[in-house]
TORKOL-4160 file (C-alpha; in steps of 0.2 Angstrom, whole numbers, padded with zeros to 4 digits, m for minus):
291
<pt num="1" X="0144" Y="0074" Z="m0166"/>
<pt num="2" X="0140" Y="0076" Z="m0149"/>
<pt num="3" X="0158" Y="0073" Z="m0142"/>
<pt num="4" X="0171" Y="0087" Z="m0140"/>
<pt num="5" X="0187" Y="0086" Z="m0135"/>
<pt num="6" X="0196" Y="0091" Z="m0121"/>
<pt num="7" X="0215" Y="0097" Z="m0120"/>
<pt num="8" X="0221" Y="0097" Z="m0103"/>
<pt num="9" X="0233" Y="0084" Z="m0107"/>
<pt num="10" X="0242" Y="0095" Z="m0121"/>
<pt num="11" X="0248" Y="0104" Z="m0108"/>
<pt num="12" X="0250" Y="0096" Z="m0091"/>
<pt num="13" X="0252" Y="0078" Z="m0083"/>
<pt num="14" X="0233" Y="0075" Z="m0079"/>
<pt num="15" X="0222" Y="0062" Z="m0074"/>
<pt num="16" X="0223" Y="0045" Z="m0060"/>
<pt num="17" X="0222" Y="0034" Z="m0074"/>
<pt num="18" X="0236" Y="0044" Z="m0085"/>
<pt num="19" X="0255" Y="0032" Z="m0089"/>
<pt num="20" X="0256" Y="0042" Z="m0102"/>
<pt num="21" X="0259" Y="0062" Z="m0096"/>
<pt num="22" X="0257" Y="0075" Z="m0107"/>
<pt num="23" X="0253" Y="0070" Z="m0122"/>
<pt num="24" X="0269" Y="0075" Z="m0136"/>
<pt num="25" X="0265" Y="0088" Z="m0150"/>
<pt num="26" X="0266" Y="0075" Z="m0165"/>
<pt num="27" X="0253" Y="0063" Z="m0157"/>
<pt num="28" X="0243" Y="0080" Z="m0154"/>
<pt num="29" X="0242" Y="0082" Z="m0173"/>
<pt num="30" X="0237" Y="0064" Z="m0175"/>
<pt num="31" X="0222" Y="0068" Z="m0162"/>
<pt num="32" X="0216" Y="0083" Z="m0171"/>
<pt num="33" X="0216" Y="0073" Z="m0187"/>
<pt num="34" X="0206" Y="0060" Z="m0180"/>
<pt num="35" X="0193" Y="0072" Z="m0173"/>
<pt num="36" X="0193" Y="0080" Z="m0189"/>
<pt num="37" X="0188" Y="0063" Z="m0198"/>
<pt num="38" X="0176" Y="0059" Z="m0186"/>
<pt num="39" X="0165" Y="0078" Z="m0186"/>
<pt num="40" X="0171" Y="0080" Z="m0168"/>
<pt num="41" X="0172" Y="0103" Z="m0170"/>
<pt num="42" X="0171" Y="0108" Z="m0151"/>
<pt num="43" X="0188" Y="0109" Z="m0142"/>
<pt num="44" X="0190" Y="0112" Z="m0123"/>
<pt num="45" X="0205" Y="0122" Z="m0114"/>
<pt num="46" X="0211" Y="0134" Z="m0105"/>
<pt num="47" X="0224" Y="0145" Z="m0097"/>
<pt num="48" X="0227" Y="0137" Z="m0084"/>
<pt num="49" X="0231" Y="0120" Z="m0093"/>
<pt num="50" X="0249" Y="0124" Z="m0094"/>
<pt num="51" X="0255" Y="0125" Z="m0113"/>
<pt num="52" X="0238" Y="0118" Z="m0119"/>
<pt num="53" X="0234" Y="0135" Z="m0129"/>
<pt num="54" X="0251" Y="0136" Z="m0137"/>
<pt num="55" X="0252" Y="0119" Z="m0141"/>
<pt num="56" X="0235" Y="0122" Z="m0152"/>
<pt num="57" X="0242" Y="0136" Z="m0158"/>
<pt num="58" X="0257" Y="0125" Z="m0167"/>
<pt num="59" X="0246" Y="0113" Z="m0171"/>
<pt num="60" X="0226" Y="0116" Z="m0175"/>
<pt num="61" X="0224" Y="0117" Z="m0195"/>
<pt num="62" X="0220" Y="0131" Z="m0206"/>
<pt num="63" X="0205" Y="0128" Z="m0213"/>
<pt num="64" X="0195" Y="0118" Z="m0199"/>
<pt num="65" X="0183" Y="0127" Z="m0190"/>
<pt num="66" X="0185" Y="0121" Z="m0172"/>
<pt num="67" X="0175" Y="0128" Z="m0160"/>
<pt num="68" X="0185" Y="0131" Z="m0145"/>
<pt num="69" X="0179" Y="0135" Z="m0129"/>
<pt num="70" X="0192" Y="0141" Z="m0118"/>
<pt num="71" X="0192" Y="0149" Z="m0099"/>
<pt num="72" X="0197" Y="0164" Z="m0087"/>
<pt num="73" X="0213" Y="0165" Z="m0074"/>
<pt num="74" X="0208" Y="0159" Z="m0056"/>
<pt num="75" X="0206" Y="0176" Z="m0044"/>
<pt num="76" X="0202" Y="0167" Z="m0028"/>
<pt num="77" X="0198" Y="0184" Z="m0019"/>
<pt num="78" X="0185" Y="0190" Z="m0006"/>
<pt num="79" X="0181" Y="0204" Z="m0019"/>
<pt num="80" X="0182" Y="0207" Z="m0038"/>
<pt num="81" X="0187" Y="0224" Z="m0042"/>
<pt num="82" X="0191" Y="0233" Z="m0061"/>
<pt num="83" X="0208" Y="0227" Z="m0058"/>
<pt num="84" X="0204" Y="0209" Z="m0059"/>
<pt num="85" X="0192" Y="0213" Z="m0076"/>
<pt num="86" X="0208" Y="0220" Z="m0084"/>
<pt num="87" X="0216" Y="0206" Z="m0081"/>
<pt num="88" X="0205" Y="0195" Z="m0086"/>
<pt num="89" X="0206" Y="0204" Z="m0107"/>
<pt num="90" X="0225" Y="0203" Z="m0104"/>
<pt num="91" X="0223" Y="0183" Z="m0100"/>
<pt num="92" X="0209" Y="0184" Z="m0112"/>
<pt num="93" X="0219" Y="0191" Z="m0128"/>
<pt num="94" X="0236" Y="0181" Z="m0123"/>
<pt num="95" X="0226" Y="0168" Z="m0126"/>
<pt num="96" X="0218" Y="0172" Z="m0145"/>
<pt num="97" X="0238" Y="0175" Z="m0147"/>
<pt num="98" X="0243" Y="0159" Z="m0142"/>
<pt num="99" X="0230" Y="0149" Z="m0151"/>
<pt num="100" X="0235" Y="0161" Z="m0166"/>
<pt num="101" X="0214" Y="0164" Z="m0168"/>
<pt num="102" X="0203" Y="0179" Z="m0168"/>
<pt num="103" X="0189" Y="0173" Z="m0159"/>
<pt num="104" X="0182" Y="0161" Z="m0148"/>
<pt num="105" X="0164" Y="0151" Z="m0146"/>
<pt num="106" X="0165" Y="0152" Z="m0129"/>
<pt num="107" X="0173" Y="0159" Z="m0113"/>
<pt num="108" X="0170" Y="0153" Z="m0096"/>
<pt num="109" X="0173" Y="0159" Z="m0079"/>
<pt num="110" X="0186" Y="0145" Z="m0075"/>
<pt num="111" X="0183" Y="0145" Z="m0054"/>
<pt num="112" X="0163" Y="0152" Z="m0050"/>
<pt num="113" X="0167" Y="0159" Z="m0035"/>
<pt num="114" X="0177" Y="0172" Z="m0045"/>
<pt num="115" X="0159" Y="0178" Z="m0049"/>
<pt num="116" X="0150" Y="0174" Z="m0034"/>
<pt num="117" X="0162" Y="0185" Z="m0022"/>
<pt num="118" X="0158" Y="0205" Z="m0018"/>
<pt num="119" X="0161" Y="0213" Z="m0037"/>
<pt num="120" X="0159" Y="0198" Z="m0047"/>
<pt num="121" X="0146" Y="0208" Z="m0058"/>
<pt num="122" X="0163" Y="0216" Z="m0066"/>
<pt num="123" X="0171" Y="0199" Z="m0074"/>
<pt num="124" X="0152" Y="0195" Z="m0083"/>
<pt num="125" X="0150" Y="0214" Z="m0089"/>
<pt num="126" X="0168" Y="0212" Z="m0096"/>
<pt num="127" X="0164" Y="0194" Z="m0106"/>
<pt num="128" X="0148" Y="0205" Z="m0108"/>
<pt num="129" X="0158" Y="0217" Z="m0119"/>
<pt num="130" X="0171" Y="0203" Z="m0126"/>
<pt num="131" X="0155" Y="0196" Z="m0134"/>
<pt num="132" X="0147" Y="0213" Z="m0139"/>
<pt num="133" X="0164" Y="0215" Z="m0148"/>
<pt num="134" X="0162" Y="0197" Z="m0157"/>
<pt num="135" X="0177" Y="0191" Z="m0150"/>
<pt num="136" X="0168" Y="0177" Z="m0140"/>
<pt num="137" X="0151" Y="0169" Z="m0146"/>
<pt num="138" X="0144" Y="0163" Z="m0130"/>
<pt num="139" X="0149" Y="0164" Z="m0111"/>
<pt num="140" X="0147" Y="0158" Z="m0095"/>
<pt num="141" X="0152" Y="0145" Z="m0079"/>
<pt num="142" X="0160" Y="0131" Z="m0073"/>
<pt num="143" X="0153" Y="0123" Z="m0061"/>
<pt num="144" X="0152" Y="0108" Z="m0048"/>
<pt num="145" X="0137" Y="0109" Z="m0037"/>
<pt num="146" X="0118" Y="0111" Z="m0040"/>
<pt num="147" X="0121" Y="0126" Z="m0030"/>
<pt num="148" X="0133" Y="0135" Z="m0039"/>
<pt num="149" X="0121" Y="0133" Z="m0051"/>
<pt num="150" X="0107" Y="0141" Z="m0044"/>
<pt num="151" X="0116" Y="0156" Z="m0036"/>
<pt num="152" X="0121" Y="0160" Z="m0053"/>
<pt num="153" X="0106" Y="0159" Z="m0061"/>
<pt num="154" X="0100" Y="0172" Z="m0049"/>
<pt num="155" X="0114" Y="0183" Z="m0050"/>
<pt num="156" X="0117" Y="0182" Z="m0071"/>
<pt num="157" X="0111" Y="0177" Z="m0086"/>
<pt num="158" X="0124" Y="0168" Z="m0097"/>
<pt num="159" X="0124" Y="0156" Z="m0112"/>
<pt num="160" X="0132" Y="0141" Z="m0107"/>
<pt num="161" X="0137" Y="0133" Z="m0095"/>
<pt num="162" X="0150" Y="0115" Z="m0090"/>
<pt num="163" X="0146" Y="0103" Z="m0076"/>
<pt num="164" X="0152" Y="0087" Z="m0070"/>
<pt num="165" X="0142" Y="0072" Z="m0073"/>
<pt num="166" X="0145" Y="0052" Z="m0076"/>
<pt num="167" X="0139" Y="0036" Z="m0070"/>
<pt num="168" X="0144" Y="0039" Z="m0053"/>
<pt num="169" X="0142" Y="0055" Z="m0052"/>
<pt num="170" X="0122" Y="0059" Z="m0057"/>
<pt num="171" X="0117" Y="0074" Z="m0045"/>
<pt num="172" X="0111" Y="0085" Z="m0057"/>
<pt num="173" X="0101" Y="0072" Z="m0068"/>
<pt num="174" X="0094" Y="0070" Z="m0051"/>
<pt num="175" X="0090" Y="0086" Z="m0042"/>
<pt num="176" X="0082" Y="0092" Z="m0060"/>
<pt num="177" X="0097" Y="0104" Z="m0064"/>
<pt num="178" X="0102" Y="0097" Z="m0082"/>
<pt num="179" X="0083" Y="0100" Z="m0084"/>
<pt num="180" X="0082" Y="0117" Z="m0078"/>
<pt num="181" X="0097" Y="0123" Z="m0085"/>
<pt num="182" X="0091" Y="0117" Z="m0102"/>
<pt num="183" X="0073" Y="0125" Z="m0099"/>
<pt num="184" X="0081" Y="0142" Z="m0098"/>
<pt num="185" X="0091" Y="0138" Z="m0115"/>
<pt num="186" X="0107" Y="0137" Z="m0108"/>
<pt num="187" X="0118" Y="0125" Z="m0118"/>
<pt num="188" X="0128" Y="0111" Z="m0108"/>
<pt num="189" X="0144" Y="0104" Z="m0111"/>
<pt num="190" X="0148" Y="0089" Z="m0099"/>
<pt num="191" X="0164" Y="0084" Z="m0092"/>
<pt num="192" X="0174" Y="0074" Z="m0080"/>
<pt num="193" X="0163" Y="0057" Z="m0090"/>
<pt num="194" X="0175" Y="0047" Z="m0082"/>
<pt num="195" X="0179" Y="0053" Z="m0067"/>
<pt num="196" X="0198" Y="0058" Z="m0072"/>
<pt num="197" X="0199" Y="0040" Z="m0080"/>
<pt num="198" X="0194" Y="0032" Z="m0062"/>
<pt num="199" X="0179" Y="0024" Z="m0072"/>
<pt num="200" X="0192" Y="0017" Z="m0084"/>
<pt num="201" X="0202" Y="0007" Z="m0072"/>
<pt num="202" X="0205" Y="m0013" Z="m0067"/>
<pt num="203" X="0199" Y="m0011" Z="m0049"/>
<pt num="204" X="0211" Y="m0021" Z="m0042"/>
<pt num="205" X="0224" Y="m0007" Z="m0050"/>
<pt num="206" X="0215" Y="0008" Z="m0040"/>
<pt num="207" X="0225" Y="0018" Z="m0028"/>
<pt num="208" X="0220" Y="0014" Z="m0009"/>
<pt num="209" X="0212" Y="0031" Z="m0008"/>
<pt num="210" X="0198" Y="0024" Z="m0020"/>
<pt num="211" X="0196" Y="0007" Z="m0008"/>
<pt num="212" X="0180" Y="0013" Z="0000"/>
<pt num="213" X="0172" Y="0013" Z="m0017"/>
<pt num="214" X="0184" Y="m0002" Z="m0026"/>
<pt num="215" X="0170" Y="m0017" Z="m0025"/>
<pt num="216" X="0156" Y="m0004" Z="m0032"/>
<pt num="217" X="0170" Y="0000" Z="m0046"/>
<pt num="218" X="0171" Y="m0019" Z="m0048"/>
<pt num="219" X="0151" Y="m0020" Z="m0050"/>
<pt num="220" X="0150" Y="m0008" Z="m0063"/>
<pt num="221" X="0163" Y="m0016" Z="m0072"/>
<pt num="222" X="0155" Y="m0034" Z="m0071"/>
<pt num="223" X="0138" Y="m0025" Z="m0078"/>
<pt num="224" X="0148" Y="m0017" Z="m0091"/>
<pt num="225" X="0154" Y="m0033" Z="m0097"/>
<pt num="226" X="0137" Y="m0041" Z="m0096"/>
<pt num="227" X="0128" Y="m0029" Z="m0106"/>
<pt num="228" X="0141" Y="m0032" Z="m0120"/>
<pt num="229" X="0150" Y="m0015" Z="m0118"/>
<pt num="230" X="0168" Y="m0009" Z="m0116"/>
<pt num="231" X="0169" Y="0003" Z="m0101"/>
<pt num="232" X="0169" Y="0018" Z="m0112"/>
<pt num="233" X="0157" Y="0015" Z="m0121"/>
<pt num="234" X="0147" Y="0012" Z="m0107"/>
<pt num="235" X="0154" Y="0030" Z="m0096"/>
<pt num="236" X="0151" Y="0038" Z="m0113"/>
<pt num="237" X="0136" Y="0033" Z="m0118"/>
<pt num="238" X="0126" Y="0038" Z="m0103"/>
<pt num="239" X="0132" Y="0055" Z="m0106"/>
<pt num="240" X="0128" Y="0056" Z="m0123"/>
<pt num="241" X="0111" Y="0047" Z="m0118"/>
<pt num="242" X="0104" Y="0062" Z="m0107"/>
<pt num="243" X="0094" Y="0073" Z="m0118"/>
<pt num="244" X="0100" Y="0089" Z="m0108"/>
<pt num="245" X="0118" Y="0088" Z="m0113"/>
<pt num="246" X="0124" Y="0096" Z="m0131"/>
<pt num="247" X="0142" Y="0093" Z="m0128"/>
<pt num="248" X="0151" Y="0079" Z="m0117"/>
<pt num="249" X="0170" Y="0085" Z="m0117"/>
<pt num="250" X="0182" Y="0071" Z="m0117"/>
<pt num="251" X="0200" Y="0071" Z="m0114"/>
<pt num="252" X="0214" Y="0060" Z="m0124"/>
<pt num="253" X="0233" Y="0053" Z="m0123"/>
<pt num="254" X="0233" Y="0045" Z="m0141"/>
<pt num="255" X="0224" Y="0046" Z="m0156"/>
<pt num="256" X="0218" Y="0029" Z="m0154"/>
<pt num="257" X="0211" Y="0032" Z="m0140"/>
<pt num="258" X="0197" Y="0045" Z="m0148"/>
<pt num="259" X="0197" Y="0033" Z="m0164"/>
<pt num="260" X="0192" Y="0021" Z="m0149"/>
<pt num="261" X="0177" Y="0034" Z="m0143"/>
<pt num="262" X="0171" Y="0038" Z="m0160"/>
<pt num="263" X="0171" Y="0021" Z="m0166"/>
<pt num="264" X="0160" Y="0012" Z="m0152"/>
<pt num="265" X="0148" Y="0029" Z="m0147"/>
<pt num="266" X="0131" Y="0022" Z="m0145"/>
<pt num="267" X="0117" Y="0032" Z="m0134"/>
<pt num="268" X="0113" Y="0023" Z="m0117"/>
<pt num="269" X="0098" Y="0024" Z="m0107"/>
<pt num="270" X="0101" Y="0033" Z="m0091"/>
<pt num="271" X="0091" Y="0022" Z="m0081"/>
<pt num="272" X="0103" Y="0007" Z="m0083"/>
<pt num="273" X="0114" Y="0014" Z="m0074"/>
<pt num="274" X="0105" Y="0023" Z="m0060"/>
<pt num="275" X="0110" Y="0013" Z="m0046"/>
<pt num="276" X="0128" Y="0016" Z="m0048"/>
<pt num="277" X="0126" Y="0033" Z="m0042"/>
<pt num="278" X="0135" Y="0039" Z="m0026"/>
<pt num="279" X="0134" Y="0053" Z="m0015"/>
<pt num="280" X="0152" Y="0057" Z="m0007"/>
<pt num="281" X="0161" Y="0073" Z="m0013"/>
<pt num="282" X="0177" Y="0066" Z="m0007"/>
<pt num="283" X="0175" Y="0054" Z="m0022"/>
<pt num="284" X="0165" Y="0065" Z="m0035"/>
<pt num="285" X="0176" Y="0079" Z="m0034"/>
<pt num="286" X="0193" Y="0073" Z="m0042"/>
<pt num="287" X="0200" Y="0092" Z="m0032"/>
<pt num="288" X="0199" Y="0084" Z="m0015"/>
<pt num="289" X="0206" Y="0069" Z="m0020"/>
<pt num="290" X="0223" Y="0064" Z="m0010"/>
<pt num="291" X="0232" Y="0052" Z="m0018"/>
């Protein structure tokens, strides 16, 4: 099974397209139950999702063996010093403690330019020795650019790596990076697959913010509709499509939602989609949003 699952909405109120908010803890047992069924075994959070790690930690079940990938605090400073690597284990083991597991698969840097600043070396030789220690199978980045990308490829080899792709958003399928990412076997999980639920929506329901971008919303729909899909089906299906991608991450309110995803997952050919791809950041990027 090529989809994992993400958890931001275990622990925060997240998404444009979310009614629901954060998601309660008895509908979060019902979600893991249905990714259980269906083979789904990689789960994405973080320490910065609010309560996501605890509330995993109530609710993943003994036995299962998830694979959970899960990330570093933000720093956002000019330089990285031993300080910031120490907290970093302190963020690191809090959170083996609130998930109530010894290990990880995976531990990202959360924010890249944590590793890009003056001193950045420290954080990866610290993940360096988390996994020497066999407490964390595979690290690496998030990211959001092509050039995040490549500055870190010249600065640090790492195992794995999550970017930001769907039918709009297609720059790395583009420029060659899902390729070249892949060529230096580095394993690539996907997210943001529908752009924070924006693919989702009834464009007539879209805030004002999304106007400039409302009647190309409407025209992906209309194709949607003609190739005999629902929309995830469609927003997933690309994703899973591209050969590049091992993991695309997926977030959930409700268990039927995923029983949904599961049910209709069908691999679509990238090209079908090609021309809805578009170029503006102030839409891409879901942090610059302002609505």
């Amino acid at each position: 099974m090529k989809l994992g699952l993400g958890t931001v909405q275990f622990g925060l109120d997240y998404g444009i397209s979310n009614r629901e908010g954060r998601t309660p803890e008895n509908e979060v047992i019902n979600i893991l139950n249905v990714a259980i069924e269906n083979g789904i075994r990689y789960i994405d959070t973080a320490s910065l999702y609010g309560t996501s790690e605890e509330v995993l930690g109530r609710t993943l079940p003994r036995g299962v063996d998830f694979q959970i990938v899960t990330k570093t605090p933000y720093f956002s400073k000019s330089k990285i010093s031993r300080t910031e690597s120490r907290v970093l284990v302190e963020t690191f083991y809090r959170s083996l403690e609130r998930m109530r597991i010894p290990a990880v698969y995976g531990l990202l840097i959360h924010h890249v330019d944590d590793v890009l600043v003056e001193g950045g070396s420290h954080l990866i030789e610290t993940m360096t020795d988390l996994q020497q220690r066999g407490l964390v199978r595979k690290i690496g980045v998030s990211v959001y650019t092509a050039e995040e990308i490549d500055r870190t490829l010249e600065k640090f080899k790492f195992d794995l790596i999550q970017v930001p792709i769907n039918i709009f958003d297609q720059r790395l399928l583009r420029s060659g990076h899902l390729s070249k990412l892949k060529l230096a076997g580095i394993e690539i999980h996907a997210r943001s697959i529908f752009l924070q639920g924006l693919l989702l929506m009834d464009p007539t329901r879209i805030p004002t913010y999304f106007d400039p971008v409302k009647e190309h919303l409407r025209q992906y729909h209309d194709t949607v509709r003609l190739l005999g899909l629902t929309p995830i089906q469609a927003a997933l299906g690309f994703v899973t499509g591209l050969n590049e991608i091992d993991i695309a991450v997926c977030g959930v309110n409700t268990h039927s939602q995923l029983a949904e995803m599961c049910k209709g997952m069908m691999d679509l050919e990238a090209h079908r989609f090609a021309h809805f791809a578009i170029f503006d950041e102030m839409i891409l990027n879901p942090a610059l949003w302002k609505c």
